[in-house]
C-alpha positions in Angstrom: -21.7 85.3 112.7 -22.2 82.0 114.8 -19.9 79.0 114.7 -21.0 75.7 115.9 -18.7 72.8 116.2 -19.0 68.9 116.3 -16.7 66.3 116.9 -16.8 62.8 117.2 -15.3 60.5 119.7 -14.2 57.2 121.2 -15.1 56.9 125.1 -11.0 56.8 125.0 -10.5 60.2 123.5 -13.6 61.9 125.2 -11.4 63.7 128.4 -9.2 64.9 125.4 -12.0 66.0 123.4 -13.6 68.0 126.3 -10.8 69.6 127.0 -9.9 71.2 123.5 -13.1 71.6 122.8 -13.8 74.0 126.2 -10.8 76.1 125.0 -12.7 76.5 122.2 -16.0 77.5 123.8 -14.2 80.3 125.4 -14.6 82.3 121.9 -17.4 84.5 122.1 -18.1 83.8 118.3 -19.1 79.8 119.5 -22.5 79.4 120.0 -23.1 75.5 120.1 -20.5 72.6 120.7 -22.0 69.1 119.9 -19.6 65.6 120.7 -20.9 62.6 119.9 -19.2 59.4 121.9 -19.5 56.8 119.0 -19.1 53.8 121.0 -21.5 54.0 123.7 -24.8 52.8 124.4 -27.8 55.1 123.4 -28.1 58.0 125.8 -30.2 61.3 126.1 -28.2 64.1 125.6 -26.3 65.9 128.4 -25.7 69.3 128.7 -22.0 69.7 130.0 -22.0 73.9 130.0 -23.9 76.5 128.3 -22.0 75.7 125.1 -21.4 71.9 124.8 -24.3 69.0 124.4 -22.9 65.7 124.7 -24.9 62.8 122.7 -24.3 59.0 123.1 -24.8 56.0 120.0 -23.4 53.7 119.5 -21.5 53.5 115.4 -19.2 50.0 115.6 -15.6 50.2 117.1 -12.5 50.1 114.9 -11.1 51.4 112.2 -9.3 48.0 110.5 -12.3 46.5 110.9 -15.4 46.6 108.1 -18.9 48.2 108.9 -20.8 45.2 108.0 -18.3 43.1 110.7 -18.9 45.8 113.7 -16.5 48.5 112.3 -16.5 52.1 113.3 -19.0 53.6 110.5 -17.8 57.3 110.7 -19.7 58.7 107.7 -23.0 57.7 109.5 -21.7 59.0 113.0 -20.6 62.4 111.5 -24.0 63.2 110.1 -25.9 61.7 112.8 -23.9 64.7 114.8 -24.2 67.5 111.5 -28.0 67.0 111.3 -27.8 68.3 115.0 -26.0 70.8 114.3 -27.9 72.1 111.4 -30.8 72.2 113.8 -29.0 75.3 115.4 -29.0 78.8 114.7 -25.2 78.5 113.9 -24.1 80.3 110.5 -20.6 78.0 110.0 -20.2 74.8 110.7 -17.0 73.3 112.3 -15.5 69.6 112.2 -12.8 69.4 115.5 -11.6 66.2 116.4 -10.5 65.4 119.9 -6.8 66.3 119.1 -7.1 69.8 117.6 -6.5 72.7 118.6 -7.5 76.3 117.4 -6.2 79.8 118.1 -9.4 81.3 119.3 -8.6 84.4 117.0 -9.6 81.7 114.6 -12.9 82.1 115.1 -12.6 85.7 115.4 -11.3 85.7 111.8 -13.9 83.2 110.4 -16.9 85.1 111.4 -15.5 88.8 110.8 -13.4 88.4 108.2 -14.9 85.4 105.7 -18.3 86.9 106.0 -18.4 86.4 101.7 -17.1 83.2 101.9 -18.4 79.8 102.3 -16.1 77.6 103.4 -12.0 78.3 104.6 -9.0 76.1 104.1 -6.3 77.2 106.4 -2.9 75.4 107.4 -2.5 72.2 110.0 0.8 72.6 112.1 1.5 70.1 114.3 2.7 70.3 117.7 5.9 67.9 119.2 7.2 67.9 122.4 8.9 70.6 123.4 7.2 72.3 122.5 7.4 73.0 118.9 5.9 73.6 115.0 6.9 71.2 112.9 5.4 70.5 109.2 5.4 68.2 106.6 6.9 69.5 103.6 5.7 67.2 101.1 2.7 68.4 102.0 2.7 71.7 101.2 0.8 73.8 98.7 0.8 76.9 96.9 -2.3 78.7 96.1 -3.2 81.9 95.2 0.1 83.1 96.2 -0.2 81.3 99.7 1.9 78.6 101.1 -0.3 76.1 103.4 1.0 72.9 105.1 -1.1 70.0 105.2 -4.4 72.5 104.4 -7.5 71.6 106.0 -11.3 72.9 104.9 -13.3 72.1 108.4 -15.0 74.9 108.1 -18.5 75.8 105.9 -21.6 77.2 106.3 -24.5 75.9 107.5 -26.3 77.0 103.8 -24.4 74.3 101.8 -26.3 71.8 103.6 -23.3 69.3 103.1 -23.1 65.8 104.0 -20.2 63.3 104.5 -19.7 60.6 101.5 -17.3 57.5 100.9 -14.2 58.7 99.7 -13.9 57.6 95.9 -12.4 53.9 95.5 -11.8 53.8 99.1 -12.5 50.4 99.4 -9.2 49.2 97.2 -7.5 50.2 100.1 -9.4 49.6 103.4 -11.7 47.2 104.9 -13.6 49.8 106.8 -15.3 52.5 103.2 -15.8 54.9 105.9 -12.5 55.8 106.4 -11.0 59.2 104.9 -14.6 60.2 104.2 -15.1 63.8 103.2 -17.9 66.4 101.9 -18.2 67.1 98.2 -18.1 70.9 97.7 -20.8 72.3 95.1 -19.2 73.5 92.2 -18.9 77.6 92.6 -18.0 77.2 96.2 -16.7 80.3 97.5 -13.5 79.1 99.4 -11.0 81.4 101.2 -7.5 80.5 102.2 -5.7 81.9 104.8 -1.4 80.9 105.6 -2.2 82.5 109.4 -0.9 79.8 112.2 -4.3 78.9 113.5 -5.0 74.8 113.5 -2.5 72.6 115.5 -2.9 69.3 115.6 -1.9 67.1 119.3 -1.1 63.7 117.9 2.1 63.8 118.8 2.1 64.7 122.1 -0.6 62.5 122.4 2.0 59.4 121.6 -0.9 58.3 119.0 -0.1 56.8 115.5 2.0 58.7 113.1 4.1 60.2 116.1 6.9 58.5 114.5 6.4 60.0 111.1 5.5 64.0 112.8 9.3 63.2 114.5 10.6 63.4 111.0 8.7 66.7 110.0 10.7 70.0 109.4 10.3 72.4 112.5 8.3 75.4 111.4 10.0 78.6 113.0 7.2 80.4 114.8 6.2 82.0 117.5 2.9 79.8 119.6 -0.1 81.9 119.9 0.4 82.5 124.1 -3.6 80.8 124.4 -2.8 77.8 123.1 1.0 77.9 124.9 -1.7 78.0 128.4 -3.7 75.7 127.5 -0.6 73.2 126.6 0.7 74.2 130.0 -2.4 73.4 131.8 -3.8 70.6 130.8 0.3 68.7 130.9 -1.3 65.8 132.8 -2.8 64.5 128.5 1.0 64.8 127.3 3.0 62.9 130.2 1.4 59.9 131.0 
């Protein structure tokens, strides 16, 4: 089964983005890559390889700030970039931001393994310098016998037909009611979970926000798949600046 995966960026975080994002195209089971640059002017898409389509729109800048006042409106810009990807002959569809990373067995698994399954929830680890696994405990949750750290569901298929929404009562805590936004799963969703190490998240080697708070995580003894242990070692010029 086909994956396609979108992700949506700041001009900023676009070098980033490419990058994880053509570790990920290197999975045979990726058929279409779409990024959107949010804070652009209009452009006509650009076909970077094979795999990856780049668009340009421009969706407000900043998170603090509110849509109506020029803020980033992320629930518009993610399915701007989803109806595109629906367009596609992709059977799952994937949300990646900029600083993810998957274990290209990931995709391996999704489309061999979840083939009854319509949507996956899987584990985030995140990665400090050194480098190493750490979690956040409080954050952990058991289900169905599993253990998974800060769980995730990116993943669905294409048949849901999903759309992002306003998180509920959002707005009693931000300015901007497109922050946080999520997809509503219908009721008798199939969902499969899986406590394999396959998501890692780059904040902190990044040196964005909440770098502080991953400091503080518990390291999460493990061995790092050797893939994503390359691609950390190649692309070193993101992580010391």
């Amino acid at each position: 089964m086909k994956i396609g995966i979108y992700c949506t960026v700041s001009q900023k975080e676009f070098r980033i983005a490419l990058a994880t994002l053509s570790f990920a195209a290197l999975s045979n089971y990726v058929s279409e890559i779409a990024i959107l640059i949010t804070d652009a002017k209009p452009d006509c898409p650009r076909k970077f390889t094979e795999k990856i389509t780049v668009y340009s729109q421009y969706f407000g800048a900043g998170y603090e700030i509110a849509i109506d006042h020029g803020g980033y409106d992320q629930i518009a810009a993610r399915n701007y970039l989803i109806e595109k990807m629906y367009a596609t002959g992709c059977d799952w569809i994937l949300m990646h931001d900029a600083d993810d990373l998957y274990d290209l067995e990931y995709y391996q698994f999704i489309s061999e393994e979840c083939i009854n399954a319509d949507a996956v929830t899987c584990s985030c680890f995140s990665l400090r310098f050194g480098p190493e696994v750490c979690v956040p405990l409080h954050k952990n949750i058991k289900i169905q016998n599993l253990i998974l750290y800060e769980p995730h569901t990116r993943i669905w298929k294409k048949k849901l037909d999903l759309r992002y929404e306003k998180s509920n009562n959002i707005e009693n805590f931000y300015a901007n009611h497109s922050r946080h936004c999520g997809v509503s799963f219908p009721e008798h969703t199939r969902i499969y979970y899986t406590d394999r190490i396959y998501h890692f998240h780059l904040h902190a080697l990044l040196s964005k926000r909440h770098s502080n708070k991953i400091s503080a995580y518990s390291t999460y003894k493990c061995v790092i798949p050797s893939r994503v242990s390359s691609f950390l070692e190649e692309n070193y010029k993101f992580f010391y600046l």
